[in-house]
LUMTORFI-857142 format. One record per residue (C-alpha): y, x, z; residue in one letter. Coordinates in nm, 3 decimals, m for minus. Each point is the difference from the previous one (the first is absolute). Layout:
         y         x         z   res
         Y         X         Z     a
...
***
This chain:
         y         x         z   res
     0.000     0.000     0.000     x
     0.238     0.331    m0.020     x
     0.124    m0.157    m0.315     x
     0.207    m0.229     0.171     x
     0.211     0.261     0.224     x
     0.199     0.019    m0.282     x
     0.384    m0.175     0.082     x
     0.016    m0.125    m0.387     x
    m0.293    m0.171    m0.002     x
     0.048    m0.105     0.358     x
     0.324    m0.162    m0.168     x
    m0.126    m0.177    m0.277     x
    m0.282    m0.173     0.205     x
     0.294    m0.109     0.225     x
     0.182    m0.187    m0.242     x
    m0.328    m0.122    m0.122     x
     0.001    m0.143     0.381     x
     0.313    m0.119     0.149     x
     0.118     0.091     0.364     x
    m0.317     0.187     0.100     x
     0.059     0.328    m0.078     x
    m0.095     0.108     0.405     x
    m0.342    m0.173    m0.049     x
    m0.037     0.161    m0.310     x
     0.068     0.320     0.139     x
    m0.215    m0.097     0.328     x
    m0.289    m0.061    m0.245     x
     0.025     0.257    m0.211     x
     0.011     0.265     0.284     x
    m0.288    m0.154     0.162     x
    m0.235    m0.025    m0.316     x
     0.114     0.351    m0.082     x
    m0.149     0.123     0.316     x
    m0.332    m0.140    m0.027     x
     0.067    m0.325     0.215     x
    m0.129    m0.318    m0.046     x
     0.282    m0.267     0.037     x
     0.047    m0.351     0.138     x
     0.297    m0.189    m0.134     x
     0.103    m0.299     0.250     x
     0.239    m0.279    m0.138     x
     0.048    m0.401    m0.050     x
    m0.067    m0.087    m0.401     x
     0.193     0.082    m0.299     x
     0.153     0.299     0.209     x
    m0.164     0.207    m0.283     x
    m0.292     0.229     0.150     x
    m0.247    m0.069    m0.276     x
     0.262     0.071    m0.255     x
     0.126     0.315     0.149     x
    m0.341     0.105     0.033     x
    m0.068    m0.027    m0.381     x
     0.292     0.199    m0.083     x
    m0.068     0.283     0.197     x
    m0.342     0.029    m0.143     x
     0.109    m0.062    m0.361     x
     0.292     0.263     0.093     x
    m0.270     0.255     0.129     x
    m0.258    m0.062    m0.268     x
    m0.261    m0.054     0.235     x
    m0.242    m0.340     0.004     x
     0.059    m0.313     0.141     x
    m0.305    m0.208     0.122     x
     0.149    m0.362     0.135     x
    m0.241    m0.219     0.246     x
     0.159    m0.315     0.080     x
    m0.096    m0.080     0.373     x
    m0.159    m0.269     0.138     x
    m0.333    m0.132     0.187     x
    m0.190    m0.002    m0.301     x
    m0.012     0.412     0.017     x
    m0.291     0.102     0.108     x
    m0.097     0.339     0.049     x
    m0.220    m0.036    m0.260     x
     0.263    m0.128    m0.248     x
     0.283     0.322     0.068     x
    m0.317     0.255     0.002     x
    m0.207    m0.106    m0.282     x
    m0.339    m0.167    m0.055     x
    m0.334     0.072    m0.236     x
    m0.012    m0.208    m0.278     x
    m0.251    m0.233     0.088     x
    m0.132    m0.026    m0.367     x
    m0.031     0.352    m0.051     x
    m0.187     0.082     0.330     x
    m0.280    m0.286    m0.117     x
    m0.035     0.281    m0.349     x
     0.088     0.341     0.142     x
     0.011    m0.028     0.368     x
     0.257     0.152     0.265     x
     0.128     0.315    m0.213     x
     0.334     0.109     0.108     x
     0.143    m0.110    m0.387     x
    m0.094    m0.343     0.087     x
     0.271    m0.003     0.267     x
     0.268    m0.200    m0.095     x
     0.330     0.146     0.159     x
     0.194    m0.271     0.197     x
     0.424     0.126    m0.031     x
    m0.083     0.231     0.302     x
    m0.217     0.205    m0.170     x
     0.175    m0.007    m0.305     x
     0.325     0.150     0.234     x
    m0.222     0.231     0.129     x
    m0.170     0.166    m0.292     x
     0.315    m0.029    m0.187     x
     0.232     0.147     0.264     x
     0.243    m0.304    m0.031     x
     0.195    m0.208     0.222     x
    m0.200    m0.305     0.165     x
     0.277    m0.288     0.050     x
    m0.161    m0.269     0.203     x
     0.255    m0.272     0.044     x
    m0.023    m0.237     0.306     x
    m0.162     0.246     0.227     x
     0.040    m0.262     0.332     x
    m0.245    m0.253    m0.256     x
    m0.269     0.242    m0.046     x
    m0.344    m0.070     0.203     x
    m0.055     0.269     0.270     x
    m0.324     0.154    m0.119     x
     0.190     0.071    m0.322     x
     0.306     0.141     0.217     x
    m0.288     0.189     0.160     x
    m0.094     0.174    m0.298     x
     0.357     0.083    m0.099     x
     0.062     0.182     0.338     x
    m0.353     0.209    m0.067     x
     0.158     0.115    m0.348     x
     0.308     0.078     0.151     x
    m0.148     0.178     0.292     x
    m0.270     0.218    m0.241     x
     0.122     0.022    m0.344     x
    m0.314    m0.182    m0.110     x
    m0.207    m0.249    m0.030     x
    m0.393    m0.003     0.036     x
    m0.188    m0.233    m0.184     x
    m0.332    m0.137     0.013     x
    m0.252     0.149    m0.286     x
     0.300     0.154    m0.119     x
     0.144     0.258     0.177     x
     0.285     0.205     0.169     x
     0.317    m0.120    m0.230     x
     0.266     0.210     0.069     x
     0.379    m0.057    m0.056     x
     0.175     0.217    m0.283     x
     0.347     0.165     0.003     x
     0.263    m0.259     0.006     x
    m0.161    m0.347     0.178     x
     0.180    m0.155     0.287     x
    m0.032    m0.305     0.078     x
     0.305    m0.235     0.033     x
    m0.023    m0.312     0.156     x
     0.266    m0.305     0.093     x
     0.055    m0.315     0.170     x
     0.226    m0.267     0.109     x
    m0.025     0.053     0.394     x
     0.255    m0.365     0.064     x
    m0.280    m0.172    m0.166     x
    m0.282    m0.161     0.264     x
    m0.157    m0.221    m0.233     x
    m0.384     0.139    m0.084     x
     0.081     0.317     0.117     x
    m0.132     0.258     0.262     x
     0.149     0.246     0.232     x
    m0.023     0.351    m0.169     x
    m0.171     0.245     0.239     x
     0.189     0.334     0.143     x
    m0.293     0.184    m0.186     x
     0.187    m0.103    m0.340     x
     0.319     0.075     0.156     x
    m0.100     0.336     0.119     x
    m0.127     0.082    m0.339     x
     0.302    m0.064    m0.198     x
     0.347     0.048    m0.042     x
     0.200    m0.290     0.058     x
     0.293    m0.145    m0.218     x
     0.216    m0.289     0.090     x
     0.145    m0.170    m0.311     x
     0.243    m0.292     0.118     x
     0.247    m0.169    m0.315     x
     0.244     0.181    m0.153     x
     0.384    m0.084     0.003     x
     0.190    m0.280    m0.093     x
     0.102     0.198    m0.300     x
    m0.289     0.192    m0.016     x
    m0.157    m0.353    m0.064     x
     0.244    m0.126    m0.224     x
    m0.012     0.315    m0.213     x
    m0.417    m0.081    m0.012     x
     0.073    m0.345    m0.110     x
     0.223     0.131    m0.316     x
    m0.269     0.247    m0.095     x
    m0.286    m0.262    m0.002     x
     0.148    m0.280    m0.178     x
     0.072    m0.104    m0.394     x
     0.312    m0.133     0.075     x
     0.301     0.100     0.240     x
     0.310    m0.241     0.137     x
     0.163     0.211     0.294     x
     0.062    m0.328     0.202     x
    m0.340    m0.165    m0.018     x
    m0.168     0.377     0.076     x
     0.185     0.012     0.366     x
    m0.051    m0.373     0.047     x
    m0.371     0.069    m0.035     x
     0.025     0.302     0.191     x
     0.168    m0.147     0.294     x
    m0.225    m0.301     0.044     x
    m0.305     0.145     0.003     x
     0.083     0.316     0.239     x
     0.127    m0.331     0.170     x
    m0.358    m0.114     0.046     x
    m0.105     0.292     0.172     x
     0.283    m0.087     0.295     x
    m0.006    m0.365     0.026     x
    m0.072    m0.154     0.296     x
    m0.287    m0.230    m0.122     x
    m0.159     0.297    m0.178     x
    m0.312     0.187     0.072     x
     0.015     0.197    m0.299     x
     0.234     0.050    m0.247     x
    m0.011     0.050    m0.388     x
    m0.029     0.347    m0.156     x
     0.220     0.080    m0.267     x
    m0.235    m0.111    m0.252     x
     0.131    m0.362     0.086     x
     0.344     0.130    m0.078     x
    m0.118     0.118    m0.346     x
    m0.173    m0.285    m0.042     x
     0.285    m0.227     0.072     x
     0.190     0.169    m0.227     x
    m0.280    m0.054    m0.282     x
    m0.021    m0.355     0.049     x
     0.344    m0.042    m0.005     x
     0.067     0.132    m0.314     x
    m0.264    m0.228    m0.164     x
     0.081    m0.295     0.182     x
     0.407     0.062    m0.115     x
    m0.120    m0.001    m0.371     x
    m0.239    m0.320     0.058     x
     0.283    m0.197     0.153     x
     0.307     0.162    m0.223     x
     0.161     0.089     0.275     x
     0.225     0.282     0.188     x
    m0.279     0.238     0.184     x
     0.268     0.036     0.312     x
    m0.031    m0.420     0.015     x
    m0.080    m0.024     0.359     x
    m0.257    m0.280    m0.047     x
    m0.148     0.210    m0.231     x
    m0.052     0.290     0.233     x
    m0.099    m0.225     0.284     x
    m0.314    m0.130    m0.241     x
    m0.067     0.363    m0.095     x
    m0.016     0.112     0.360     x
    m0.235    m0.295     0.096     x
    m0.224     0.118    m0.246     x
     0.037     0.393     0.040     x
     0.046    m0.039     0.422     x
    m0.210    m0.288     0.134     x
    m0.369     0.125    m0.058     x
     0.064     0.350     0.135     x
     0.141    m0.093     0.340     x
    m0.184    m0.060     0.295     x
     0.150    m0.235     0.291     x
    m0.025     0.038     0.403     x
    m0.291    m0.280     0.067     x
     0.032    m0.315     0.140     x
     0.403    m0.068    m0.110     x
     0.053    m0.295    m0.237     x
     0.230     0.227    m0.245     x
    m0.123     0.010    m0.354     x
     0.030     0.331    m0.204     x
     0.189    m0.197    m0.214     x
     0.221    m0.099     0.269     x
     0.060     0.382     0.074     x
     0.076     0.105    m0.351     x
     0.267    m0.268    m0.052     x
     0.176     0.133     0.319     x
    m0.025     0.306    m0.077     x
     0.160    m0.092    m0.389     x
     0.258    m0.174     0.151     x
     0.143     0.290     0.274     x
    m0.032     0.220    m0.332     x
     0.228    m0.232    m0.173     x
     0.264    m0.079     0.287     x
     0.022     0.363     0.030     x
     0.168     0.029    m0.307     x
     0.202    m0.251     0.046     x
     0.097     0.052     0.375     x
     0.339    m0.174    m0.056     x
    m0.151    m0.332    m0.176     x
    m0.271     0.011     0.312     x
     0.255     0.047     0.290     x
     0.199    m0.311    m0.169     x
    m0.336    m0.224     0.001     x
    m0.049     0.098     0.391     x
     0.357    m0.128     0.044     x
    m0.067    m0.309    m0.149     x
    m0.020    m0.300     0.231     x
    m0.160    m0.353    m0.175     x
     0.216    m0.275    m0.027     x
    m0.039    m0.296     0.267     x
***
């Protein structure tokens, strides 16, 4: 990973990847010295993403493993192929390699996403590679790890939901990377970069509501910026569908329903409706740029 020390392409990676230049330069230092890595942050913060770069960066190989209880051990190591045993029996090149093994041989980083989802035996196994360098396999062998794997893992430690507690043994195995979301312009610059279109005043409306989300008093958890993208998206379409302005507010209110209201999570047992918390949060967007037209409504007392 010594290809990556260098400041230019440091640089380039970190306007490929905006506002993390520290965790870029946390990651890089720790892959560099032979670390295995575990990146910690809520959705859309981009750990999978920055991940990818770095190896595409370093010209190394990328193995993904999406996390969940369906790994078994014997679905990240590898199996025989069950057809080819019944003809040729256990021979090591009936071994099919599961995406550890493939990391291994290949001396590529292992990205297993969702860590906290994993079963434990699985987790189990993971901590044995880690601790050794290599996996031993049943008719097949010592399989050693080449030059260049780590294994990077992440996970969304706010979310409880089919999860499990991820043992010290993991922790004291890996380096450990916080990733929290970037800036409010950080975020906005994101949203410009990943959309087909671009109105300044819609981009910051979306921005603000859905960091809004992540704040609001009914909210469990908030939207990533991928509803802000999203919103943007929509609204774009939806202005061309209606023949409309795209900074019509009922316009963006319909947008942000449909970018906002699925990826939001509410505090249990209230009445309040994520619908109910993206129109609020529209509607302090709006009076804030209008502070003078809102203060006048406040002032307004109804007629007998």
């Amino acid at each position: 990973m010594t290809e990556l020390d260098d400041t230019g392409v440091l640089a380039a990676l970190d306007d490929a990847l905006v506002g993390r230049r520290r965790e870029l330069e946390l990651l890089v230092a720790a892959l560099s010295a032979d670390r295995h890595v575990l990146l910690e942050g809520p959705p859309g913060t981009g750990k999978s993403t920055m991940l990818r770069e770095v190896a595409e960066a370093a010209g190394t190989g990328f193995v993904f493993v999406e996390g969940n209880a369906e790994l078994t051990p014997a679905r990240l190591a590898g199996q025989f192929d069950p057809s080819r045993v019944l003809e040729e029996g256990y021979a090591p090149d009936v071994f099919v390699d599961g995406p550890l093994v493939e990391a291994l041989r290949g001396g590529a980083l292992l990205y297993v996403e969702e860590l906290n989802r994993v079963p434990e035996e699985t987790v189990n196994l993971l901590i044995s590679v880690m601790s050794e360098g290599e996996i031993h396999l049943p008719r097949v062998g010592r399989v050693p790890a080449a030059d260049g794997f780590r294994l990077v893992a992440a996970m969304n430690p706010f979310d409880n939901v089919g999860t499990a507690r991820v043992s010290g043994a993991v922790y004291d195995r890996m380096c450990r990377i916080a990733m929290g979301y970037q800036s409010r312009d950080d975020e906005s610059a994101i949203v410009q970069k990943r959309t087909s279109a671009d109105d300044e005043l819609l981009r910051r409306r979306a921005v603000l509501v859905t960091r809004g989300t992540r704040n609001h008093s009914e909210c469990r958890v908030g939207s990533s910026v991928r509803g802000a993208i999203d919103l943007v998206e929509v609204a774009h379409r939806l202005a061309g569908i209606r023949g409309v302005s795209i900074t019509e507010p009922e316009l963006g209110l319909d947008a942000a329903l449909v970018a906002l209201s699925g990826r939001i999570r509410l505090h249990e047992g209230g009445d309040t409706q994520a619908e109910d918390v993206i129109r609020d949060l529209w509607s302090q967007v709006l009076a804030a740029e209008n502070p003078t037209d809102a203060a006048d409504d406040e002032g307004k007392v109804s007629a007998p």
